[in-house]
KOLKEGU-847022 format. One line per field, with one value per residue: residue in one letter; residue number from 0; z, y, x of N, C-alpha, C in turn. Coordinates in steps of 0.05 Angstrom, whole numbers. Each point is the difference from the previous one (the first is absolute). Layout:
residu: (a,...) .
num: (NUM,...) .
npz: (Z,...) .
npy: (Y,...) .
npx: (X,...) .
capz: (Z,...) .
capy: (Y,...) .
capx: (X,...) .
cpz: (Z,...) .
cpy: (Y,...) .
cpx: (X,...) .
***
This chain:
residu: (x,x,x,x,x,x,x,x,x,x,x,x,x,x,x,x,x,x,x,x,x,x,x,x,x,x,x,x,x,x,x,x,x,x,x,x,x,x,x,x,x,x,x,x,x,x,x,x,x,x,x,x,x,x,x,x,x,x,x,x,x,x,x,x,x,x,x,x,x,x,x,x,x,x,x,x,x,x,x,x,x,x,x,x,x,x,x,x,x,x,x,x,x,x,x,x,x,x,x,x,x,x,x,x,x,x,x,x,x,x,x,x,x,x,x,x,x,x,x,x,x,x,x,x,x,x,x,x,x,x,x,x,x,x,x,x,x,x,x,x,x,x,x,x,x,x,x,x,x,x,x,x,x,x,x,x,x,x,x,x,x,x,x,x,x,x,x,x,x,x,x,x,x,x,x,x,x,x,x,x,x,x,x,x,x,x,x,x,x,x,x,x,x,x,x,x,x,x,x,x,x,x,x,x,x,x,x,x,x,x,x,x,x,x,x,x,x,x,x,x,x,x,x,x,x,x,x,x,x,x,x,x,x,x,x,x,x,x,x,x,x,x,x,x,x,x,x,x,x,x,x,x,x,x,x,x,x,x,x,x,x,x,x,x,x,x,x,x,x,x,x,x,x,x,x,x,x,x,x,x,x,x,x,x,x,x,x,x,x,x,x,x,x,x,x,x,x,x,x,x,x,x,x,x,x,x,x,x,x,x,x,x,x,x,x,x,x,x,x,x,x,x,x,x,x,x,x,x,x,x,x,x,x,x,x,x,x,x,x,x,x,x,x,x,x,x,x,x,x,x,x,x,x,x,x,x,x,x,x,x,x,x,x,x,x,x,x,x,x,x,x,x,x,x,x,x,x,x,x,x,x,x,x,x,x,x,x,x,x,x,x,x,x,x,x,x,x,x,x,x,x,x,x) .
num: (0,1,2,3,4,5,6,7,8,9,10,11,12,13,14,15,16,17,18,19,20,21,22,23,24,25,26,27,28,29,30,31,32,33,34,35,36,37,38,39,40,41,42,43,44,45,46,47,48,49,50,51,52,53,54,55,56,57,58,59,60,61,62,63,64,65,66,67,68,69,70,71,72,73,74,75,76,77,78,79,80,81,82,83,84,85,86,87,88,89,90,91,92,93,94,95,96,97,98,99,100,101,102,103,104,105,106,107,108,109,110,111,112,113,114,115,116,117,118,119,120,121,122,123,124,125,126,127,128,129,130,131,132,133,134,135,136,137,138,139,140,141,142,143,144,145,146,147,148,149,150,151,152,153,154,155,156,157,158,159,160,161,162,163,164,165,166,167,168,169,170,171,172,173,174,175,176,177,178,179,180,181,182,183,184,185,186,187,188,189,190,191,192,193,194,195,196,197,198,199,200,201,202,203,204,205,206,207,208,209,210,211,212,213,214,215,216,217,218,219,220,221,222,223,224,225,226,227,228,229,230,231,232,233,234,235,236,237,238,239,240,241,242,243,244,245,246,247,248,249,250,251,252,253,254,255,256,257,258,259,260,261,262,263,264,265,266,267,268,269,270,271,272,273,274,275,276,277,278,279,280,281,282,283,284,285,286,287,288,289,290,291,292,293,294,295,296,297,298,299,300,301,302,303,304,305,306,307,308,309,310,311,312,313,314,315,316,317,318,319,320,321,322,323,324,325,326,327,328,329,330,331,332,333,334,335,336,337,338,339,340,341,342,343,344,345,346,347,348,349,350,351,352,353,354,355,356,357,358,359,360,361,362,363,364,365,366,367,368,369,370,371,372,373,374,375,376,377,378,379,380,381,382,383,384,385,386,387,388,389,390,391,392,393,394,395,396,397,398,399,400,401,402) .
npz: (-142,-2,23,-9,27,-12,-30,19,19,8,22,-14,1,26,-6,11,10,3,-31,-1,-4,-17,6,18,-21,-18,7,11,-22,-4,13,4,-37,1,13,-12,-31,23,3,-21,-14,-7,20,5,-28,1,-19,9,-24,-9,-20,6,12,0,20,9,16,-15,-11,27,6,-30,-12,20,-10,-23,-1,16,-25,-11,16,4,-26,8,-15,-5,-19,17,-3,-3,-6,19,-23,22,-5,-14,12,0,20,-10,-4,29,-21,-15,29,5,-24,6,34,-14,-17,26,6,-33,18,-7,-21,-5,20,22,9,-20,17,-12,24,-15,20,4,-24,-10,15,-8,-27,13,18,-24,-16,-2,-28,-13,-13,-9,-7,-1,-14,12,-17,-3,-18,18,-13,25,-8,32,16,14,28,-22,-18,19,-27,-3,-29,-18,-6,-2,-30,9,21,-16,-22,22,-2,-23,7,-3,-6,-1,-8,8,-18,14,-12,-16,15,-3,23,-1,7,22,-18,0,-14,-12,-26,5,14,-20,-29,16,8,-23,-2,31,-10,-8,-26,15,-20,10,-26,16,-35,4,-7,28,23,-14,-7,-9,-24,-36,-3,16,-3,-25,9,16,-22,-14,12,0,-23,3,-12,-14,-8,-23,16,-9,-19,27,-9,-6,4,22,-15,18,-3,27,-4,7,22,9,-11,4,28,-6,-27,27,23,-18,-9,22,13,-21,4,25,26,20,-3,30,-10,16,-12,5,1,13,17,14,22,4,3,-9,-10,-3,-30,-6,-24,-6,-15,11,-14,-20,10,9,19,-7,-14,13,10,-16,19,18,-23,-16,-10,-21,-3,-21,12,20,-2,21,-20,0,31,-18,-6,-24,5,-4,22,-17,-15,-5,-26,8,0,-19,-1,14,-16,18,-21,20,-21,23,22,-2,-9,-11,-15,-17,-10,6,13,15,33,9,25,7,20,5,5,-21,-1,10,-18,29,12,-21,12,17,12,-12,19,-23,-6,-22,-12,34,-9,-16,26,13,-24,0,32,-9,-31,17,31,-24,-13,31,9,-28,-3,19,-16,8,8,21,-6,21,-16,17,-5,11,-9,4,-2,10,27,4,1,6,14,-5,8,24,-2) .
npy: (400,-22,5,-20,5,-7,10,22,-15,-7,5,29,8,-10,7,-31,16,15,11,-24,-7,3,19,22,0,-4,25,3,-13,13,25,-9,0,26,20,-4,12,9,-3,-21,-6,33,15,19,23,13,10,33,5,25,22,27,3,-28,12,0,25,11,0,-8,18,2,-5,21,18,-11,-6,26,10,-18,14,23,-8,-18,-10,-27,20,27,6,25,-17,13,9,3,19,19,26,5,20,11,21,16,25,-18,-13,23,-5,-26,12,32,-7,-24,32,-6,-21,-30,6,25,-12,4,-23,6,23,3,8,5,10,4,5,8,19,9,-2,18,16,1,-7,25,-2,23,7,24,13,20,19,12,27,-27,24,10,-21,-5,15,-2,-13,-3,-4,31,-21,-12,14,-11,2,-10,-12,19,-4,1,18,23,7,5,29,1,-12,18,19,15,10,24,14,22,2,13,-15,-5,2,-24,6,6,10,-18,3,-24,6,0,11,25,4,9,27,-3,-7,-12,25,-6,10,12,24,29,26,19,15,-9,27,0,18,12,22,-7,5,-4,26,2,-26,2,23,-3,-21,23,3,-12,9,33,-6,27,-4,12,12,-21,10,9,-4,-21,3,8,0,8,15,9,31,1,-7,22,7,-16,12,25,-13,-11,18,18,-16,7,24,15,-10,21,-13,29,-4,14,-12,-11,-1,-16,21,-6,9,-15,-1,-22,27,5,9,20,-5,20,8,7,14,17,15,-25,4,-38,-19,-23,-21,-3,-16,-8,-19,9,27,1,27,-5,10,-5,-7,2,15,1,-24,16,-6,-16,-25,-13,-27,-15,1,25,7,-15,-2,31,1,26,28,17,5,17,-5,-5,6,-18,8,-22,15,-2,16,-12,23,1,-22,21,6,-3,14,-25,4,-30,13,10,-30,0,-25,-1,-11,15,13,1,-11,19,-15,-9,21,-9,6,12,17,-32,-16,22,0,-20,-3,23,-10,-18,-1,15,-29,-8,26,-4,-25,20,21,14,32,0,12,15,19,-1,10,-15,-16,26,-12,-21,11,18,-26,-2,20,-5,-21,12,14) .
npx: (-117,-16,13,8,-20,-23,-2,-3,-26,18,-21,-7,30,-6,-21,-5,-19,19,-17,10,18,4,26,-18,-13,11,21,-29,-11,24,3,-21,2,19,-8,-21,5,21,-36,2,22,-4,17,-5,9,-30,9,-14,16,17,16,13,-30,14,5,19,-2,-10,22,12,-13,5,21,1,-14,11,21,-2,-17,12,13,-13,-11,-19,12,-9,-11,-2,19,-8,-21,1,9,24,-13,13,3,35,8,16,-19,7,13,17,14,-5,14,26,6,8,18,11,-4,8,15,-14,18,3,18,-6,-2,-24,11,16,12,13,11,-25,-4,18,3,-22,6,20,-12,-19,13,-15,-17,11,-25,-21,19,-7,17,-11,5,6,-5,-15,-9,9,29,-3,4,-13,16,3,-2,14,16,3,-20,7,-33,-9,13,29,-2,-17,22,12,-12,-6,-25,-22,14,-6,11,-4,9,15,15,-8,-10,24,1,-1,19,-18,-10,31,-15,21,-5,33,-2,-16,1,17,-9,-7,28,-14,-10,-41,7,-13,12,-16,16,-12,-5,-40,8,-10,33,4,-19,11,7,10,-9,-31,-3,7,-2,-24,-13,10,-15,-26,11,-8,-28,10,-24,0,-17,-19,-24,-23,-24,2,23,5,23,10,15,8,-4,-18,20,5,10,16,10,-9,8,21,-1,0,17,8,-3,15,23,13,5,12,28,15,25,17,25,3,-4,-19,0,-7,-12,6,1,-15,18,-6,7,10,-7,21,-13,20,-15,11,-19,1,-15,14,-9,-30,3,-23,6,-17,3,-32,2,9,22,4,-21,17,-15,10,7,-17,2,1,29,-12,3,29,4,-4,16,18,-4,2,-20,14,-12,10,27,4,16,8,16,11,14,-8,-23,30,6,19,11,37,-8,-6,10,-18,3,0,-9,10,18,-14,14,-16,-9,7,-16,-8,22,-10,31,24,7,27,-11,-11,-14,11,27,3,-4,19,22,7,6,18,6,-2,15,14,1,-5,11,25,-7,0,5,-26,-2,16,31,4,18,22,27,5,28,12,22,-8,-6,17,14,-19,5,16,-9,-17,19) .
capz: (1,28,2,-3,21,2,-10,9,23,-2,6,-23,-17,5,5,-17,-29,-27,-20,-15,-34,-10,6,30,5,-17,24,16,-9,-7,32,4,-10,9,30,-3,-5,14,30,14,0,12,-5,-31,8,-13,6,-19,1,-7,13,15,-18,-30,13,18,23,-7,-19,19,20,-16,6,22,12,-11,26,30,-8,-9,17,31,-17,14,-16,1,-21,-4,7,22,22,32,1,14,-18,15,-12,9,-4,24,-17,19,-13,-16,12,17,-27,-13,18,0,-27,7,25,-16,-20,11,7,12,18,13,11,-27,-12,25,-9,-5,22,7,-13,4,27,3,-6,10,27,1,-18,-11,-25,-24,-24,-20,15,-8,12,-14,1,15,3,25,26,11,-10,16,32,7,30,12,-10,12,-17,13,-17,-24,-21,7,-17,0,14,-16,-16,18,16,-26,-20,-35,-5,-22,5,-24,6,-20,15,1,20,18,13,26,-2,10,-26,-25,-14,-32,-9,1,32,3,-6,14,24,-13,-31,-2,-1,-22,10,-26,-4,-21,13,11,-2,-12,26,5,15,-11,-28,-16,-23,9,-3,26,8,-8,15,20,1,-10,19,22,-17,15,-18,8,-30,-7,6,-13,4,-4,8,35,19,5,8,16,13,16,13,28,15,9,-36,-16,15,1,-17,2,10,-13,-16,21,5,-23,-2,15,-8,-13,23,-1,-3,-3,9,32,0,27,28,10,19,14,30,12,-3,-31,-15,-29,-17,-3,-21,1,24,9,24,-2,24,-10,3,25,-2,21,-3,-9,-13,-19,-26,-3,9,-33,7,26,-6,15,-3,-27,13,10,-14,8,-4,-20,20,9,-29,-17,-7,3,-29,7,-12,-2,19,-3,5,13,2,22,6,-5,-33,-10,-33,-7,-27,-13,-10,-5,13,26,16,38,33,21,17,10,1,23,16,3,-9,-26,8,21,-2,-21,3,-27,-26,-15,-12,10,-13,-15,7,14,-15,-13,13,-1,-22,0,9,-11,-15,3,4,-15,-13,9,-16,-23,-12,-9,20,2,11,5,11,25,-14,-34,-32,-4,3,-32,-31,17,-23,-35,-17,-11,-17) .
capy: (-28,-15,-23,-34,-11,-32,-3,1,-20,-16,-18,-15,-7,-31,-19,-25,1,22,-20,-2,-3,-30,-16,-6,-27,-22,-16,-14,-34,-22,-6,-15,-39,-10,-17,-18,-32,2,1,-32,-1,34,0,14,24,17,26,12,28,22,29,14,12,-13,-13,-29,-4,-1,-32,-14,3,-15,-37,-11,0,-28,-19,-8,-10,-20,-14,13,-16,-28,-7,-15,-15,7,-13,21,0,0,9,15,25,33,22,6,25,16,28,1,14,-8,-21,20,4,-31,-8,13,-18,-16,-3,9,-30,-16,-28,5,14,25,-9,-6,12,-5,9,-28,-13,-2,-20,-24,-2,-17,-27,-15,-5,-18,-19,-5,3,14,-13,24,26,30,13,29,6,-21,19,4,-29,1,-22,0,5,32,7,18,-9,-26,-24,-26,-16,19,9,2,-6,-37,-11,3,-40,-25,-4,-3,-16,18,26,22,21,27,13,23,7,32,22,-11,30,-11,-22,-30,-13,2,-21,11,-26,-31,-12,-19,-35,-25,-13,-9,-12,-23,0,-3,29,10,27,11,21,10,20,31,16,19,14,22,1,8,-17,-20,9,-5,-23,-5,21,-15,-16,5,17,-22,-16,18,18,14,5,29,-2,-6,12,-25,17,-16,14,32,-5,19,6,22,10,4,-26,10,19,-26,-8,11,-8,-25,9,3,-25,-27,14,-7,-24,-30,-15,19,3,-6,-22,4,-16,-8,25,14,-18,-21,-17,-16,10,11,41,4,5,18,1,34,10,29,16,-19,-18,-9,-21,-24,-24,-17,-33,1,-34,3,11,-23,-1,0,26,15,9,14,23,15,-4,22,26,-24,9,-24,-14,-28,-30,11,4,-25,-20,17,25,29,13,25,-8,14,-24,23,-23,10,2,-17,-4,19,-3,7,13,-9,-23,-7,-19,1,-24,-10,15,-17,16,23,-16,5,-28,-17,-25,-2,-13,-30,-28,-9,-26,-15,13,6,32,24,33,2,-2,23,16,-18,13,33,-1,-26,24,26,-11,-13,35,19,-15,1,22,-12,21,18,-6,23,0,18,-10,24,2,23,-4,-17,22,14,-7,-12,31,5,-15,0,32) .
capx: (9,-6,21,2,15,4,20,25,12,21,-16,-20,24,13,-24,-9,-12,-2,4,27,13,6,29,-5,-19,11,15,-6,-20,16,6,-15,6,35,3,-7,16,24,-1,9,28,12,26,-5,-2,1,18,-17,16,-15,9,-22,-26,-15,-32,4,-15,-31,-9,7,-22,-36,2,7,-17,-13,4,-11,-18,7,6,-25,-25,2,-5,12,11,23,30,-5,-15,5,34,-6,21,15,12,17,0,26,3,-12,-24,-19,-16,-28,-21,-13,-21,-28,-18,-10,-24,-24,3,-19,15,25,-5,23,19,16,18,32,28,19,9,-18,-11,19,0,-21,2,21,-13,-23,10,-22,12,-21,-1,17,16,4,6,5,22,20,33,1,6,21,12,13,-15,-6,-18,-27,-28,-7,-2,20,12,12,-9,-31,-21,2,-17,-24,-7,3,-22,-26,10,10,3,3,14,6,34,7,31,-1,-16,23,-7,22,21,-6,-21,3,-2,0,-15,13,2,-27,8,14,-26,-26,7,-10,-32,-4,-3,-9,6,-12,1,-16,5,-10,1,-25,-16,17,-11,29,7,31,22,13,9,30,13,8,14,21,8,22,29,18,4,-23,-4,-21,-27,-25,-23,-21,-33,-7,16,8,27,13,29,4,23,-4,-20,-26,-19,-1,-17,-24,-15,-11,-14,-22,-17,-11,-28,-13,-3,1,15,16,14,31,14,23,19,17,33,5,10,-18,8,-26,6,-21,4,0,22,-4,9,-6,19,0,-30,-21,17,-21,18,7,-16,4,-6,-24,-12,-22,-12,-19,10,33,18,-9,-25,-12,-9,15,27,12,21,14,14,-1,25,-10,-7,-26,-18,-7,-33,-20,1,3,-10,20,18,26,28,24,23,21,28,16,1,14,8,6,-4,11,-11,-38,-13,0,27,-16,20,-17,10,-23,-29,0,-17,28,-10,1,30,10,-10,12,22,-3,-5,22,2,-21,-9,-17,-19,-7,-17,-30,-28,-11,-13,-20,-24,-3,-15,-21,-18,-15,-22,-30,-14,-18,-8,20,14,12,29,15,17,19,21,-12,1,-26,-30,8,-4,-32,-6,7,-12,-22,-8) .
cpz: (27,6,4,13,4,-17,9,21,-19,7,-35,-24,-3,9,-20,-23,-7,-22,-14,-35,-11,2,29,12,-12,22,26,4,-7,27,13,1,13,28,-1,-9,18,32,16,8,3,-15,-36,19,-29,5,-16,6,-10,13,29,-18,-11,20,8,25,-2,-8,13,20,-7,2,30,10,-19,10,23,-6,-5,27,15,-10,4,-37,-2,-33,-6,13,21,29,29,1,18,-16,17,-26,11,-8,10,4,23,-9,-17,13,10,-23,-7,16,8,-28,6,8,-17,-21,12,5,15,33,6,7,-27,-13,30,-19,-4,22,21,-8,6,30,17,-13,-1,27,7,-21,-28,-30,-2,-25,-11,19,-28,3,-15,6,-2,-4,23,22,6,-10,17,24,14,22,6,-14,8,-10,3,-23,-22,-20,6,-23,0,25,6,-12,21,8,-13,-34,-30,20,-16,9,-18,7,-29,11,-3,34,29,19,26,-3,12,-9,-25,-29,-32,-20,-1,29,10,-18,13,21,-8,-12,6,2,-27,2,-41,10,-16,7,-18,-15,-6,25,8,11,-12,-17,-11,-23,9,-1,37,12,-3,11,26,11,-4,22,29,-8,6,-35,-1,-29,-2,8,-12,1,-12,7,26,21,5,11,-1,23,14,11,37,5,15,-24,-5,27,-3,-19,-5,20,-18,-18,23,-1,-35,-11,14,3,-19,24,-18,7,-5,-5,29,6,17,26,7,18,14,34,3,-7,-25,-11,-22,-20,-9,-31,-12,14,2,33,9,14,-17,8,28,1,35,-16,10,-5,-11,-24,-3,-9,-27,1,19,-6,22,-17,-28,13,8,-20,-6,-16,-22,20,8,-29,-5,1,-6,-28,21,-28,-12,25,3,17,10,-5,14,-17,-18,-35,-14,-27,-7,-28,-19,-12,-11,5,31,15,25,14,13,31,21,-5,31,8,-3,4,-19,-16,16,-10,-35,0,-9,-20,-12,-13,15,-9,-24,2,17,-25,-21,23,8,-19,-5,11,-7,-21,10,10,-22,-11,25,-11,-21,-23,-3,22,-6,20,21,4,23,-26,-12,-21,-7,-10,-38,-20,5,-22,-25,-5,-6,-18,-30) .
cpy: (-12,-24,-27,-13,-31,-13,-7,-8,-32,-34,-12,1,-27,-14,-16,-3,22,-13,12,6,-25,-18,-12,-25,-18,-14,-1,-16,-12,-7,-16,-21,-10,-17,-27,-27,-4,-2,-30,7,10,-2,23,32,18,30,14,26,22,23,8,6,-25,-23,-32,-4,-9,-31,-21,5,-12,-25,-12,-1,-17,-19,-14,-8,-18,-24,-14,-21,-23,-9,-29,1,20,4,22,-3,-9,6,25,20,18,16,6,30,14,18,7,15,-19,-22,10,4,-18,-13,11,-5,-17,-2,4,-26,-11,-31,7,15,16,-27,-24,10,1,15,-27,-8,-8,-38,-23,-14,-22,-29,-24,-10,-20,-22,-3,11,13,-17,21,29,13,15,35,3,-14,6,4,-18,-1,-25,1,-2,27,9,8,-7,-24,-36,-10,-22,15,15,1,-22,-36,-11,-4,-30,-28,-5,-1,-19,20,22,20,35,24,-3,12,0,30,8,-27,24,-4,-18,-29,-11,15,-18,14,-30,-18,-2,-18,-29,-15,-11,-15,-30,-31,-5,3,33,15,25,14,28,21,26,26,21,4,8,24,9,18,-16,-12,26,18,-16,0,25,-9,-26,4,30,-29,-21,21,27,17,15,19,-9,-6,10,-22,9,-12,-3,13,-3,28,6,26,11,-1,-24,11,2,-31,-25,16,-5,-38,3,7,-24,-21,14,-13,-38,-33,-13,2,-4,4,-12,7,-21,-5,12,22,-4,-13,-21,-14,3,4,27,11,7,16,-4,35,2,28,6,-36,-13,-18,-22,-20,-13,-1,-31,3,-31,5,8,-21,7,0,30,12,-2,18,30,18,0,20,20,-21,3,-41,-8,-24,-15,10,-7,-25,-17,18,14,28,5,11,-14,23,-6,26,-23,16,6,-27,-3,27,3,6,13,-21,-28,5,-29,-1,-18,5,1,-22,20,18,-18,-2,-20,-13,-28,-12,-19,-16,-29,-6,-15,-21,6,6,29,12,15,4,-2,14,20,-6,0,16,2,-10,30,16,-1,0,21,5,-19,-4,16,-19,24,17,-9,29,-13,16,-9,17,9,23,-14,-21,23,9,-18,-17,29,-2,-31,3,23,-13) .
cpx: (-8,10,-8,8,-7,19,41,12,10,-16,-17,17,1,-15,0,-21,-1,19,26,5,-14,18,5,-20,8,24,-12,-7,35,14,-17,-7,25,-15,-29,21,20,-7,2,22,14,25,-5,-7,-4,14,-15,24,-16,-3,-18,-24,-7,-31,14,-15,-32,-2,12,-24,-25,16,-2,-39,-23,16,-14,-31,-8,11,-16,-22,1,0,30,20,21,26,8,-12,8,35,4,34,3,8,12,7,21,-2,-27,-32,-26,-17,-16,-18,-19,-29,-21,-21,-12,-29,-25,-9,-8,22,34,2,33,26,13,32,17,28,20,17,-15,-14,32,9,-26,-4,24,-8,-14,9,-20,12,-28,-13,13,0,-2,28,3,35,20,30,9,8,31,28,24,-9,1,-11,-16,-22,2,7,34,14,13,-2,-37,-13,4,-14,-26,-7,1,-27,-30,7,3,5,-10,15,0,28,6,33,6,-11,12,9,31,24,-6,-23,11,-9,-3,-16,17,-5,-36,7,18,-19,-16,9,-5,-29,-2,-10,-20,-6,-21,6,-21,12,-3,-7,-30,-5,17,-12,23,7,24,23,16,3,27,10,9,25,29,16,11,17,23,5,-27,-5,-26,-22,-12,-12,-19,-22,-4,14,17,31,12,18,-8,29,-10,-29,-26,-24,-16,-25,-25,-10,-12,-28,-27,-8,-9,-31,-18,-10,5,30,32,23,27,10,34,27,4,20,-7,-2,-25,6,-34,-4,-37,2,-16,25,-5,8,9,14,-10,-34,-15,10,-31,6,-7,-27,0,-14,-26,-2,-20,-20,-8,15,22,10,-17,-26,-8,-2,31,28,-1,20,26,17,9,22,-8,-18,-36,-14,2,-18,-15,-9,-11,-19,26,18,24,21,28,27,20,24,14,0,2,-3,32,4,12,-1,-34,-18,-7,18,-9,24,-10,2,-19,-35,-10,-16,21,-23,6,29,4,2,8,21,-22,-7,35,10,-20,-8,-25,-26,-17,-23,-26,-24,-3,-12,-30,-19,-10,-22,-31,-10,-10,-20,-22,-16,-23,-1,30,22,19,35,2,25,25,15,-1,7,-15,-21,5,1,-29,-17,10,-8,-26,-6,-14) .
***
């Protein structure tokens, strides 16, 4: 087997002209027309939803990079022309992605893309208005002020709209990671509900080659149930008694095919000291994600991080070959109901928690972004996603389902 390594950089995942669906191009000529007919008068926001895998990123990057085409073209007759846009990005990994794409485009450049406090901060400064803003992820965008990112107002996305006349935005509420970017679909329509707003969601899978019957496993494992193993030709779903066994065989599909890592809950210690941090479970023992801003590539490319041990804030957006998933301390099973049950307790991204004054139902919300997270490890898998779990009786009933 010879490995696919162009294939499997993330750069020609998400490259602008690599060719789409039919469903992916159809909503990019509609995102398009959106911001043509809406670029006099503004005040309007396309919203493109749609699971993890269903190619939102790819298909916000080709609209963005016919856009700036369009922009960039001395052409009087169209409504694009000399509009000055952005891509808004929160997601530190994927902005190292968006700008090294950049360096292979003729109409898009590097200072085309900005972090959202960044971008808001600046056009409040300068009093200046966007025509059209981008935004990946916009789950992510901040719904609270927030010192250590500098931001000062209340909400990242209403201030976004103060500042461009259309919008357009992905958002998924499954992959909500933070209490201070909390956002559910009523909290986005209230944000939205004096704009002209047109919705398209986004639902055939493609980065999973997996049917619907591990989809629906998954999906149904981050509802907190855990059901008989599927069997499927095209991917490889599997449970381990030992994390080591289970790392030496992610190990051999990285050598074989690339683009293979471990990945864990947020359930073990971690601190932003500069130290390394482990992960250990029984003979596996392995140091946590480290954050190189500036490394060129981002963490799930860099050839060193197979001795690495990555996180949601590493993987997401990302596609994995082979992903082997270690669920902490904090995700238990119980027999007697037959269900898994979350420990916010032994969650250990206290970030993640901060900054729940005013939320109304915490606890619930505590466990909907452990869930969310748990969600967005196991849907980096294109080829296979391997278990392990601390819990024995998780680990054990993980074994008798797949028997």
């Amino acid at each position: 087997m010879i490995m696919d390594v162009q294939n499997n950089q993330a750069l020609q995942k998400l490259s602008p002209y690599r060719a789409l669906s039919v469903e992916q191009e159809k909503l990019c000529k509609s995102v398009i027309q959106f911001c043509q007919d809406h670029i006099v008068h503004g005040n309007a926001v396309f919203v493109i939803k749609g699971d993890a895998g269903t190619g939102k990123s790819i298909v916000i990057n080709k609209i963005f990079n016919e856009i700036q085409e369009l922009s960039r073209q001395k052409n009087k007759t169209n409504p694009l022309s000399g509009t000055k846009n952005y891509l808004l990005v929160n997601h530190p990994e994927m902005m190292k992605l968006y700008r090294n794409i950049s360096e292979n485009s003729i109409y898009v450049k590097k200072k085309d893309f900005e972090r959202p406090t960044t971008f808001i901060n600046a056009m409040h400064k300068t009093g200046q208005v966007a025509d059209i803003v981008l935004v990946d992820e916009a789950h992510l965008l901040l719904t609270k002020s927030d010192k250590y990112n500098r931001f000062s107002q209340d909400n990242h996305l209403e201030e976004i709209l103060k500042c461009a006349k259309v919008v357009v935005i992905v958002f998924d509420d499954k992959q909500v990671l933070k209490f201070k970017s909390h956002w559910t679909e009523s909290q986005l329509a209230s944000v939205l509900a004096q704009k002209q707003v047109k919705t398209y969601h986004l639902k055939n899978q493609f980065r999973m080659q997996a049917g619907p019957d591990i989809c629906r496993w998954i999906e149904k494992f981050c509802q907190k149930s855990v059901l008989p193993f599927p069997k499927d030709p095209q991917f490889e779903l599997r449970s381990f008694g030992d994390a080591q066994e289970m790392y030496e065989l992610v190990r051999h599909k990285n050598a074989q095919f690339g683009l293979s890592r471990m990945v864990a809950t947020y359930d073990y210690p971690y601190r932003l000291d500069g130290k390394e941090h482990f992960v250990t479970e029984g003979r596996f023992h392995l140091k946590w994600d480290i954050a190189k801003p500036e490394a060129r590539l981002p963490w799930a490319e860099r050839a060193d991080t197979i001795d690495e041990v990555g996180s949601v804030y590493t993987v997401q957006g990302f596609d994995l070959n082979y992903v082997g998933l270690l669920l902490g301390p904090s995700v238990r099973y119980n027999a007697q109901t037959n269900t898994l049950v979350l420990d916010p307790a032994r969650y250990e991204d206290g970030a993640a928690f901060a900054g729940r004054n005013g939320l109304a139902q915490p606890e619930q919300t505590m466990e909907r972004i452990m869930l969310n997270a748990m969600n967005v490890l196991m849907t980096r898998a294109v080829k296979g996603l391997y278990l392990y779990a601390h819990d024995p009786a998780l680990r054990a009933h993980l074994e008798r389902m797949q028997a």
